[in-house]
LOBA-49703 format. One line per field, with one value per residue (C-alpha): x, y, z; residue number from 0. Coordinates in steps of 0.02 Angstrom, whole numbers, padded with zeros to 5 digits. Example, Ala and Ser with C-alpha at 12.3 -4.5 7.8 and 13.67 -1.06 7.14 Angstrom:
<nodes>
px <- c(00615, 00684)
py <- c(-00225, -00053)
pz <- c(00390, 00357)
seq <- c(0, 1)
</nodes>
This chain:
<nodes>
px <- c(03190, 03233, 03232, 03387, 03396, 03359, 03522, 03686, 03862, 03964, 04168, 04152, 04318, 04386, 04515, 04540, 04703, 04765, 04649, 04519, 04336, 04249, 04326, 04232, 04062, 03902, 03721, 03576, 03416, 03275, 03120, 02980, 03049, 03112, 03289, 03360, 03538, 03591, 03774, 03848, 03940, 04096, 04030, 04014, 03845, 03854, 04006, 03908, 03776, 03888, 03960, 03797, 03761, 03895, 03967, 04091, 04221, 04231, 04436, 04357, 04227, 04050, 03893, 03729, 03591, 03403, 03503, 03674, 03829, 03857, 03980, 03898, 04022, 03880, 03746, 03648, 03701, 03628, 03466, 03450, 03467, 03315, 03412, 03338, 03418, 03314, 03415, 03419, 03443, 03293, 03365, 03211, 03221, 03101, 03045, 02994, 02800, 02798, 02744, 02897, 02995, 02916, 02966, 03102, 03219, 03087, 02920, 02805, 02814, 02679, 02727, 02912, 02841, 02818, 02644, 02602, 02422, 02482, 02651, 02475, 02377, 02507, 02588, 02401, 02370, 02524, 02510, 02342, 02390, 02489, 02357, 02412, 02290, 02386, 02399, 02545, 02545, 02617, 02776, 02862, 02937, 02764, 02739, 02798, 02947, 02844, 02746, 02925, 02998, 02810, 02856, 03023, 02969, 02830, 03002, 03071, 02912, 02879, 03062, 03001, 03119, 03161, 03232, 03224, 03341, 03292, 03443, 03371, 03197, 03109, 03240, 03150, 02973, 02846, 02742, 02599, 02712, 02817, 02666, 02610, 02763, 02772, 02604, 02700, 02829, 02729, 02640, 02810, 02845, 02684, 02722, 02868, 03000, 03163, 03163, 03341, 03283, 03429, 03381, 03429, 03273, 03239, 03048, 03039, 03150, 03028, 02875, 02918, 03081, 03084, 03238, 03430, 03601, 03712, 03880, 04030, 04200, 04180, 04127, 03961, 03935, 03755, 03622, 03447, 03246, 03178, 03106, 03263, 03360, 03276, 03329, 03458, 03516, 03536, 03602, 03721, 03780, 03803, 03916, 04002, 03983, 03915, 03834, 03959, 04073, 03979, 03995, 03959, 04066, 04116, 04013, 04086, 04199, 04047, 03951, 04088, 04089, 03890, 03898, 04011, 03963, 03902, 03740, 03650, 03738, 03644, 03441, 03364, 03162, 03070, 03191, 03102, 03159, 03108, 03088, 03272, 03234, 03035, 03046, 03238, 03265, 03426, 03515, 03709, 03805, 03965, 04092, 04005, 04034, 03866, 03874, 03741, 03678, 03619, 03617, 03686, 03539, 03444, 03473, 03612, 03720, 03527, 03541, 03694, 03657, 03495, 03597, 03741, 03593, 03691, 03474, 03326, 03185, 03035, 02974, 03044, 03142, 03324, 03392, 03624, 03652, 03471, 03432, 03330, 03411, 03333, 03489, 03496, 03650, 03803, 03896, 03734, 03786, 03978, 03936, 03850, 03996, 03971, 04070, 04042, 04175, 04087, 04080, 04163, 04347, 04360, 04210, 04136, 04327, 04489, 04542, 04676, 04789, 04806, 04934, 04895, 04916, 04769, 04678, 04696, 04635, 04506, 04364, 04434, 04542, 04413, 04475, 04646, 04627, 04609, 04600, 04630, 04815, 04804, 04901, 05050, 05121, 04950, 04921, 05081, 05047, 04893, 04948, 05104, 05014, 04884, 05027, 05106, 04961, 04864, 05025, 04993, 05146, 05184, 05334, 05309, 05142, 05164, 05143, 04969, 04848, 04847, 05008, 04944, 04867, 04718, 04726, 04834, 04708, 04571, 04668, 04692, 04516, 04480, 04616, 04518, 04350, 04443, 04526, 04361, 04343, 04181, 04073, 04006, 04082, 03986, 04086, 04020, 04103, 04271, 04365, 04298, 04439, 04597, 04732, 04710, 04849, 04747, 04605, 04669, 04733, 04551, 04469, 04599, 04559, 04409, 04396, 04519, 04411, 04264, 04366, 04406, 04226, 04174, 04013, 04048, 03912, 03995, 03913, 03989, 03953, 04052, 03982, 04145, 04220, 04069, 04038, 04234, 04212, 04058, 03963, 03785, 03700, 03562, 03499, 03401, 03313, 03221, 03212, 03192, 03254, 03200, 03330, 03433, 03569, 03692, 03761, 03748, 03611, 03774, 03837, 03843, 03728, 03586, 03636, 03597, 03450, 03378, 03439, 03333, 03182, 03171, 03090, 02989, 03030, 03214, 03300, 03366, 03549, 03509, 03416, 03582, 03709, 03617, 03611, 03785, 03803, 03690, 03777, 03982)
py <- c(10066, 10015, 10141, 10200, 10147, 10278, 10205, 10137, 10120, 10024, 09985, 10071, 10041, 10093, 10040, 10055, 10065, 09993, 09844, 09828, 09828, 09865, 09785, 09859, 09831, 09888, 09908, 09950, 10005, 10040, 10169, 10086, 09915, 09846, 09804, 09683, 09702, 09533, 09445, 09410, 09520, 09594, 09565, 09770, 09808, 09946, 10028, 10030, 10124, 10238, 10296, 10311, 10429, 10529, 10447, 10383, 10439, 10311, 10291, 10230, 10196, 10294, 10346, 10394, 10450, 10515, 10544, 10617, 10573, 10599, 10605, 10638, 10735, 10712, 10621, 10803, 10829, 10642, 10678, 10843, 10746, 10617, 10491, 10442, 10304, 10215, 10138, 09999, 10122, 10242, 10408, 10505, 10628, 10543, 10683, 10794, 10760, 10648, 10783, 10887, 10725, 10709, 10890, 10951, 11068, 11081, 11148, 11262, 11445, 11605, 11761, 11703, 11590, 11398, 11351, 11209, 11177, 11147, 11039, 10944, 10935, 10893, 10746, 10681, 10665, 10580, 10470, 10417, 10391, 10237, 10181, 10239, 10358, 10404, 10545, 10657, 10794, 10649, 10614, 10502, 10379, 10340, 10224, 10064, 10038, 09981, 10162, 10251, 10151, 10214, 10391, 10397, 10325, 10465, 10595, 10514, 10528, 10723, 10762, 10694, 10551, 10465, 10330, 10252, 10152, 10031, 09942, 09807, 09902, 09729, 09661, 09725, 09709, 09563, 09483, 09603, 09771, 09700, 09655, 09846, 09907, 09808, 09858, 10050, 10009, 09914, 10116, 10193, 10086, 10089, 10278, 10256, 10273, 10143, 10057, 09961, 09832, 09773, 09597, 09441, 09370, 09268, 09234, 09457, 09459, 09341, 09411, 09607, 09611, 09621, 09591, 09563, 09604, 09484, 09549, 09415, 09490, 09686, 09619, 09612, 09433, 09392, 09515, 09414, 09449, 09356, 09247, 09176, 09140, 09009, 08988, 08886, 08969, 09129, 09051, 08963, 09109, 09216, 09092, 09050, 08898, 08816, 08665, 08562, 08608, 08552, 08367, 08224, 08218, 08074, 08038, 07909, 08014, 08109, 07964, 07896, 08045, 08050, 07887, 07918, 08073, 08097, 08197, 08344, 08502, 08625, 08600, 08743, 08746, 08847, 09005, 09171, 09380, 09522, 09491, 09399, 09249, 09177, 09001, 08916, 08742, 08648, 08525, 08518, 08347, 08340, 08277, 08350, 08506, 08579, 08695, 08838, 08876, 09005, 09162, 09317, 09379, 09251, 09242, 09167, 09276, 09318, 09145, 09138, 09294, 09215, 09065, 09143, 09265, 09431, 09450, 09373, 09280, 09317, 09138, 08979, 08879, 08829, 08685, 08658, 08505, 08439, 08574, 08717, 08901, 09059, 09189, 09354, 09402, 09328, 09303, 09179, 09081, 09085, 09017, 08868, 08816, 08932, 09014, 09148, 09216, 09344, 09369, 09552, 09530, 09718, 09793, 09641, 09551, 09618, 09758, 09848, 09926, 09812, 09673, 09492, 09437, 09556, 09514, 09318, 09317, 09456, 09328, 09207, 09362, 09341, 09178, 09256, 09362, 09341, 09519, 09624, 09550, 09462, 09290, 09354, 09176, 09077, 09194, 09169, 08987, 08992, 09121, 09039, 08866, 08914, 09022, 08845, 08754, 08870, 08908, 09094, 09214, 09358, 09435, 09433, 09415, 09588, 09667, 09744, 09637, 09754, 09723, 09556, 09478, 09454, 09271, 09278, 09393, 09264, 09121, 09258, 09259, 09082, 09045, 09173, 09077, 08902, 08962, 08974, 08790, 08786, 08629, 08737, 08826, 08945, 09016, 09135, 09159, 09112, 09125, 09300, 09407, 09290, 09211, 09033, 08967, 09032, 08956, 08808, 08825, 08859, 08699, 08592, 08692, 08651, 08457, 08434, 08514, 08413, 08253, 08297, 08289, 08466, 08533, 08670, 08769, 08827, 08981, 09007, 09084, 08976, 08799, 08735, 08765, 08733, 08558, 08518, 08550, 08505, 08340, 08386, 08551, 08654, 08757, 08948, 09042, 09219, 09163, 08975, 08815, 08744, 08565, 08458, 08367, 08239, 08077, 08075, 08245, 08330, 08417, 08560, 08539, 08482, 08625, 08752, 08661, 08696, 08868, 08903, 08792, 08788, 08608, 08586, 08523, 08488, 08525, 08363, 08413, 08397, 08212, 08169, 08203, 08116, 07969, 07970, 07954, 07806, 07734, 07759)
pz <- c(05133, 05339, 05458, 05508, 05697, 05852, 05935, 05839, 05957, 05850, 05889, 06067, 06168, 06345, 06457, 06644, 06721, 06554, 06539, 06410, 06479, 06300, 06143, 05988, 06094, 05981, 06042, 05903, 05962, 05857, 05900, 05951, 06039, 06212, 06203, 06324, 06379, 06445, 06525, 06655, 06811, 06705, 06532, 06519, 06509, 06633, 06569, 06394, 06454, 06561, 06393, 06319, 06456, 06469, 06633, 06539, 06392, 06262, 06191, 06020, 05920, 05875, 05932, 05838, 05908, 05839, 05661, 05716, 05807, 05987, 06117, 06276, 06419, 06558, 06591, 06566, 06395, 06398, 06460, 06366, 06204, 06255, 06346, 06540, 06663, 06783, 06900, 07025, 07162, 07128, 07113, 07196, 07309, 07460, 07541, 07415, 07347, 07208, 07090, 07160, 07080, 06924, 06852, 06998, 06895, 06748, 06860, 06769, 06823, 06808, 06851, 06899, 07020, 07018, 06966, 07092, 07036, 06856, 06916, 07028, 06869, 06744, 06864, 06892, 06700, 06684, 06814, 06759, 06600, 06665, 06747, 06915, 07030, 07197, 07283, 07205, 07338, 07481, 07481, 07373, 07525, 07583, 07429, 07362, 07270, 07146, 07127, 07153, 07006, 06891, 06959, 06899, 06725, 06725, 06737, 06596, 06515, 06541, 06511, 06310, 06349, 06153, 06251, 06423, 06507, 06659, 06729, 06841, 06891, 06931, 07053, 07218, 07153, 07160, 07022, 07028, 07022, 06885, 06779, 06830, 06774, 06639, 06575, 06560, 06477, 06331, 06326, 06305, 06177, 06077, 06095, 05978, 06111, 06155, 06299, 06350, 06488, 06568, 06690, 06729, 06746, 06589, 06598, 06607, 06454, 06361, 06435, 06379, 06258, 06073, 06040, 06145, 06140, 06255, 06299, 06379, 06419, 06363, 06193, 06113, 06061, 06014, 05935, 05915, 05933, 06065, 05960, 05860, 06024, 06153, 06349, 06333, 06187, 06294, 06433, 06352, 06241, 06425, 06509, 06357, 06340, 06175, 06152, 06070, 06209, 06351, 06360, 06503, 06641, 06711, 06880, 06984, 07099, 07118, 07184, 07275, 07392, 07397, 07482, 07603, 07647, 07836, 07943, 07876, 07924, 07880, 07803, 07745, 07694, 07593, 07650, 07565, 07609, 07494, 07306, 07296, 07403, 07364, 07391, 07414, 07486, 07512, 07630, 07640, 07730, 07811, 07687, 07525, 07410, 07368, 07211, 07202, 07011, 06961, 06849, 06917, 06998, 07029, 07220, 07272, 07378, 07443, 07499, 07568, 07685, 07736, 07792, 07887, 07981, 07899, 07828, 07923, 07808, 07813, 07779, 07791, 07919, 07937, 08048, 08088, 08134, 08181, 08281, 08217, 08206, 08198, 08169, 08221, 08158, 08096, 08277, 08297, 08147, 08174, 08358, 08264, 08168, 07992, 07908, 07753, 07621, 07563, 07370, 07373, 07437, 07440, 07502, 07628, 07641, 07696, 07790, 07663, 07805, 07906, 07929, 07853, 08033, 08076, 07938, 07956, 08142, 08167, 08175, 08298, 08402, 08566, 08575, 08574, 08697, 08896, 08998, 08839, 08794, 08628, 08646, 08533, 08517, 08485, 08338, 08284, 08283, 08179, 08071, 08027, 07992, 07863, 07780, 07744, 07732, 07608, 07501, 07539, 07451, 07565, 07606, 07792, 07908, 07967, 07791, 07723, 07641, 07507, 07450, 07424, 07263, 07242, 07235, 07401, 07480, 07448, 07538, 07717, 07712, 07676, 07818, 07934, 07926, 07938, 08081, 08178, 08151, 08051, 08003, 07860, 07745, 07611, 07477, 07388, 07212, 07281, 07131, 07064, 07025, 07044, 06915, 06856, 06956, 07136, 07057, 07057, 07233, 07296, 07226, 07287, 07461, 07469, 07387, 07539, 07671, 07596, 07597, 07805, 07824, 07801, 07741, 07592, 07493, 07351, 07240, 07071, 06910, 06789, 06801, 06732, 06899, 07005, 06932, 06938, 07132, 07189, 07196, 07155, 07106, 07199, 07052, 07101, 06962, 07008, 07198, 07201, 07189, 07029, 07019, 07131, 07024, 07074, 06995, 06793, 06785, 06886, 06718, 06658, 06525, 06644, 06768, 06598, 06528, 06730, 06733, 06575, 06583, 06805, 06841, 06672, 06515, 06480, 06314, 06201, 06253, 06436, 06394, 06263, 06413, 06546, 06402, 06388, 06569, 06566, 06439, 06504)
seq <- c(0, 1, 2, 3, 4, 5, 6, 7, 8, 9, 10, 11, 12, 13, 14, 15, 16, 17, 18, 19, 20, 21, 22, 23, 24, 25, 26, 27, 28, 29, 30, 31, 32, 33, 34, 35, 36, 37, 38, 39, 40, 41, 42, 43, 44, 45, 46, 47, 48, 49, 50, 51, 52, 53, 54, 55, 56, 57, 58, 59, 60, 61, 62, 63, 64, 65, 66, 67, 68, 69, 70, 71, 72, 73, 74, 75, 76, 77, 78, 79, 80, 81, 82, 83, 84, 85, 86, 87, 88, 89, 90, 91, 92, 93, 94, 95, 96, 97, 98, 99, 100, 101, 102, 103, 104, 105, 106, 107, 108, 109, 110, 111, 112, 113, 114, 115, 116, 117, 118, 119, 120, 121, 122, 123, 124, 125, 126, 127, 128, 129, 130, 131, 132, 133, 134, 135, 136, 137, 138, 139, 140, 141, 142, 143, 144, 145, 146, 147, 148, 149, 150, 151, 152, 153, 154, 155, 156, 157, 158, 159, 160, 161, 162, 163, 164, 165, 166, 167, 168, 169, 170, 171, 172, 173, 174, 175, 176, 177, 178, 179, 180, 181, 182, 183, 184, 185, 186, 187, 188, 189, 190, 191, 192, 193, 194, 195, 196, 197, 198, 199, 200, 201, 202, 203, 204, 205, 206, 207, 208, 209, 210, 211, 212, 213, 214, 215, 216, 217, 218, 219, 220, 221, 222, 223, 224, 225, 226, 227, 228, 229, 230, 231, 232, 233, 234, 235, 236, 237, 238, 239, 240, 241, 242, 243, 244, 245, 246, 247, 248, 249, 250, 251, 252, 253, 254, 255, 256, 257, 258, 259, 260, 261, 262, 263, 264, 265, 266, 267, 268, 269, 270, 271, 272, 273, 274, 275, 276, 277, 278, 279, 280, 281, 282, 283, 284, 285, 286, 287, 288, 289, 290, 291, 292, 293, 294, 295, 296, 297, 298, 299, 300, 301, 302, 303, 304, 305, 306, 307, 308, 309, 310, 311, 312, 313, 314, 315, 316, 317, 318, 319, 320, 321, 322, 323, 324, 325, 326, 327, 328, 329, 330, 331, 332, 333, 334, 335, 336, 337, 338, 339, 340, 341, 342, 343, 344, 345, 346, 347, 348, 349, 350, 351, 352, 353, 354, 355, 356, 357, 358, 359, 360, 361, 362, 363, 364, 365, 366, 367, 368, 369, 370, 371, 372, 373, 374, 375, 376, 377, 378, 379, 380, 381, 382, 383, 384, 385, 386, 387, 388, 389, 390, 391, 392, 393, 394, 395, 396, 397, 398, 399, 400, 401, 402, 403, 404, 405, 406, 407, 408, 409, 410, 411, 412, 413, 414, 415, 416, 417, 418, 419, 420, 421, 422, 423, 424, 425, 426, 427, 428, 429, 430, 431, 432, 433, 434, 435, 436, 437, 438, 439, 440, 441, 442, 443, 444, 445, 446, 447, 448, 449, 450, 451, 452, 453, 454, 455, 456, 457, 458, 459, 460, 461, 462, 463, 464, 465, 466, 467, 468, 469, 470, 471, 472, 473, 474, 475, 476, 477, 478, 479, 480, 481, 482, 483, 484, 485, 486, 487, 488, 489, 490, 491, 492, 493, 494, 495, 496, 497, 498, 499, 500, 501, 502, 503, 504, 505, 506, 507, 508, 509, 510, 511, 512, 513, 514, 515, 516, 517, 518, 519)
</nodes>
């Protein structure tokens, strides 16, 4: 007879603002295994476990949990029922003692009073039992993240945690702290408790996971074990594109700009900072669209900040133009001719209240301005020329970018980079979040700044628009560049088959399309 599973959300629906974000979404997680939790930004892996936790109210569908439907109203009642989040951001409190941490709210009392040398004791024999001997009177911000991430998984552990969730625990730790970590989450789970591993890192999903759930578009769409789905398989199945749909391209515009194209703008060498960026290395040439591959996660808006000097490496070297650079902040890199559009339009982009006028020329204004008196007609000028040239809808320059959509917003803030005059252009996702029509306005952007002799590094997380653009491929997994494609490998099936494999073996698809290639 099987084992009715620990975990069972099955049908689980919300909405925000009227738009679906879950669409009869299930998760199943049995006692006992490591459950990876796998897609894309958007696909709603998040928002799952925010209803799991109570963060969240779901608008349909059920939840069972430990033998009996639940429908958590905080993430307390959450944790109360056995349910602990470890997330990204570790949610320590740094100055207390990293026993404090362990049982804050739950400390052992005698007499009324808090029994220290017990909370001592206890957080020692826990701590131990992972492996781990440090000193648990210090505080917790004197250690690694790495021993602050084993501390917060010995909290789940005293609280008599059923299941644990880790939502991206690895991304700031090197090899040796992840195989540390690793080794305590293989305990919890020979312990007979759940462990939902959410990462993007497919060689950690491999290396710990029993089985996966991959979600695409607020819907569940693939439930596996590990050892039923292969890399491709999985990467495939996350982007959403199938086999049978990916098919050669054909290659000779492609080449036909490759040969033409002039200098080396921008060379970058063995770039590394933190755990994001280990080992990246790329070269961009005036008059070519570069496309940067990669899974979400795997480094490349690390990249891109490395290369516009908005994060310093810690390794590596970077050259504009045949002259080395050593950035110190962005200002450095905008002197030399780059320019960034940033990834989050919102946060990192536009300035809501203010004017599209504003918005359009904030980076290039000290050029505007002699003695403190803007040059009212000059901004006119440019202003009024990208608004033709771009296409950009607005009822008048003077009105709020917010008013704006979002498609329109993303061609102000392409126009306020191009109006610096840049020899490089990095894009970083530049079509996240806008209408087909304004997607289609943004490639033909950019193929025409390419064909005017512009260098563009294009980041993008659906390869159908990122080979459609670009001429060749840098492809980044976990840190590092891992395939340079151009000509007939410039597919999207080669781009995949590197994504899941790195620089190793390639998958018969890959070797089919590149065939094909040969052979049109």
């Amino acid at each position: 007879m099987a084992t009715a599973p620990l975990l069972d959300m099955q049908d689980i629906d919300i909405a925000f603002g009227g738009v679906p974000a879950l669409k009869h979404a299930r998760l199943t997680v049995a006692a006992g295994e490591v459950h990876a939790l796998i897609g894309q930004n958007g696909a709603g892996k998040s928002t799952l476990i925010k209803i799991l936790t109570g963060a969240y109210r779901k608008s349909g569908g059920t939840i069972r949990f430990d033998g009996r439907e639940v429908d958590f109203r905080t993430p307390k009642e959450a944790r109360e029922a056995g349910i602990s989040t470890i997330y990204q951001e570790i949610n320590l409190v740094p100055f207390r003692s990293v026993a404090e941490n362990i049982f804050l709210g739950r400390e052992p009392r005698r007499f009324g009073l808090i029994d220290w040398k017990t909370v001592q004791r206890r957080a020692n024999e826990l701590l131990e039992s992972f492996g781990l001997h440090i000193d648990v009177r210090k505080p917790v911000r004197d250690y690694s993240t790495a021993i602050q991430q084993m501390v917060a998984l010995a909290r789940a552990v005293s609280s008599d945690a059923k299941m644990v969730i880790m939502d991206e625990s690895t991304s700031s730790l090197d090899e040796r702290e992840v195989e540390l970590l690793f080794g305590v989450v293989r305990r919890l789970r020979d312990d007979g408790r759940a462990v939902i591993f959410v990462s993007h890192r497919l060689d950690e999903l491999y290396a710990l996971c029993d089985r996966v759930t991959v979600m695409r578009d607020g819907q569940t769409v693939a439930e596996s074990t590990m050892q039923e789905m292969d890399k491709l398989k999985l990467v495939t199945t996350m982007l959403g594109r199938t086999l049978a749909a990916v098919v050669h391209e054909d290659s000779a515009v492609k080449e036909e700009n490759l040969a033409k194209r002039g200098a080396v703008a921008l060379s970058a060498q063995s770039l590394a900072a933190g755990a994001k960026v280990t080992n990246v290395s790329l070269d961009v040439h005036a008059g070519e669209a570069v496309g940067l591959a990669g899974l979400l996660g795997s480094g490349r808006t690390e990249t891109m900040r490395l290369l516009f000097g908005a994060d310093r490496p810690s390794r590596g070297s970077l050259t504009v133009a045949g002259e080395s650079a050593a950035f110190k902040s962005p200002k450095d890199a905008i002197t030399r001719g780059i320019a960034y559009l940033t990834e989050d339009r919102k946060a990192e982009g536009i300035v809501p209240e203010l004017s599209v006028r504003d918005n359009l020329t904030l980076v290039c204004l000290p050029a505007l301005t002699k003695r403190g008196v803007v040059d009212v007609a000059k901004q006119r000028e440019i202003v009024d020329g990208f608004i033709a040239s771009l296409g950009i809808k607005l009822r008048s320059p003077d009105q709020p970018i917010r008013e704006l959509s979002g498609g329109n917003q993303q061609k102000v803030l392409l126009a306020r980079w191009l109006a610096t005059n840049p020899r490089l252009l990095l894009l970083d996702e530049p079509t996240r979040g806008i209408d087909v029509g304004a997607k289609a306005d943004v490639a033909k952007i950019v193929r025409e700044l390419r064909d005017a002799g512009m260098a563009v590094l294009l980041s993008a997380s659906e390869l159908e628009e990122l080979t459609a653009v670009a001429d060749r491929a840098v492809v980044i997994r976990d840190g590092e560049t891992v395939a340079e494609l151009d000509g007939a490998q410039m597919n999207e099936a080669s781009i995949m088959d590197a994504i899941a494999y790195g620089s190793g073996e390639t998958s018969t698809l890959a070797q089919a399309t590149a065939a094909q290639g040969n052979d049109s």
